[in-house]
C-alpha positions in Angstrom: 125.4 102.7 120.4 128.0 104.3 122.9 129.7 101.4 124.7 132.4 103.0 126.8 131.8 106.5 128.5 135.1 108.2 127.0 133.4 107.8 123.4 130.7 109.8 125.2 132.5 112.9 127.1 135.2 114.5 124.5 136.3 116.8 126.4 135.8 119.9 128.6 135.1 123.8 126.7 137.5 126.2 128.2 136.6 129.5 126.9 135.6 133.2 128.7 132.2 132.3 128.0 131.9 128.8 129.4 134.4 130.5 132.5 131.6 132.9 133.2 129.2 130.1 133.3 131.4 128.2 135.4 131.6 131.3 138.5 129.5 129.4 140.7 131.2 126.1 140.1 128.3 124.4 139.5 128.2 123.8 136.4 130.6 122.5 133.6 130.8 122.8 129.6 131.7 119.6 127.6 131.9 118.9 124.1 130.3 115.4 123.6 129.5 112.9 121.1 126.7 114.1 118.5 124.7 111.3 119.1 124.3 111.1 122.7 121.4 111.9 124.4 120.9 113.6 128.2 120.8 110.4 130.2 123.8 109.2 128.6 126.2 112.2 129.2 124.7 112.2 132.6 126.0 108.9 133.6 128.7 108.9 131.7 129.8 112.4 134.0 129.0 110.7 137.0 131.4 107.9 136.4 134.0 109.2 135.0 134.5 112.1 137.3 132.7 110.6 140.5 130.7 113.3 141.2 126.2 113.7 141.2 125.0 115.7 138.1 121.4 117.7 138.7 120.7 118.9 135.2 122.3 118.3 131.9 121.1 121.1 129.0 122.8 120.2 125.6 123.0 123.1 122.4 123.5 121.5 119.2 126.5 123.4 117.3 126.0 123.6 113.6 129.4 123.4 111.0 130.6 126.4 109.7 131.8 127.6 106.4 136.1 128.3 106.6 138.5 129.1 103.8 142.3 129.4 103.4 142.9 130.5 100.3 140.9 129.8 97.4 139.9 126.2 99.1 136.5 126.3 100.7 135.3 123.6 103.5 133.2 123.5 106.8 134.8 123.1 110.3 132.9 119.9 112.3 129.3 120.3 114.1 129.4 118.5 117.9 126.8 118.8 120.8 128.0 121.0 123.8 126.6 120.0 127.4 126.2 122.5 130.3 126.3 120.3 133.5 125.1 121.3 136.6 126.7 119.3 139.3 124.3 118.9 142.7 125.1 120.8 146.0 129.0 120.1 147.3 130.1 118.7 144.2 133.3 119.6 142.0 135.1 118.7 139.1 138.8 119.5 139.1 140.5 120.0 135.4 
C-alpha cells in the first residue's frame, strides 16, 4: 500500500508532446507509481499541489529493450497520468 503521497506522484513529464497537451493548462502529465490506481493519484494531486482534479486518465508504459555495446538490458516500465485540473485551477512547476 502507498502511505505517503510523494511515493505516489514521481514526478511531472516535460516533453513537446506532454507541452502540446498542456496548451490549455488544464491538464498535466506525471509519471507515477506502477501500482497506483486513479483515486489514489487523484488525491494524492490535490494535496500535494492544492488544487481540484476533474479527470485522471493513466497509460501504462511498457520496458524497452536498450544496448551499449555488446550488453543487452530493458529501460524501467512506470504509469503516466494525464490530469485534468477543474475550471481556474493551475499548477506551477
Amino acid at each position: 500500500m502507498l502511505s505517503n503521497y510523494r511515493d505516489i506522484i514521481k514526478a511531472p513529464i516535460i516533453t513537446e508532446k506532454s507541452a502540446n497537451i498542456a496548451a490549455n493548462e488544464k491538464t498535466y502529465v506525471f509519471k507515477v507509481d506502477v501500482k497506483a490506481n486513479k483515486s489514489q493519484i487523484k488525491d494524492a494531486i490535490e494535496k500535494i499541489f492544492n488544487v481540484k482534479v476533474e479527470k485522471v486518465n493513466t497509460v501504462n508504459v511498457h520496458a524497452k529493450k536498450k544496448r551499449v555495446g555488446r550488453y543487452t538490458g530493458m529501460t524501467n516500465k512506470y504509469k503516466k497520468a494525464i490530469v485534468t485540473l477543474a475550471n481556474g485551477n493551475k499548477i506551477d512547476f
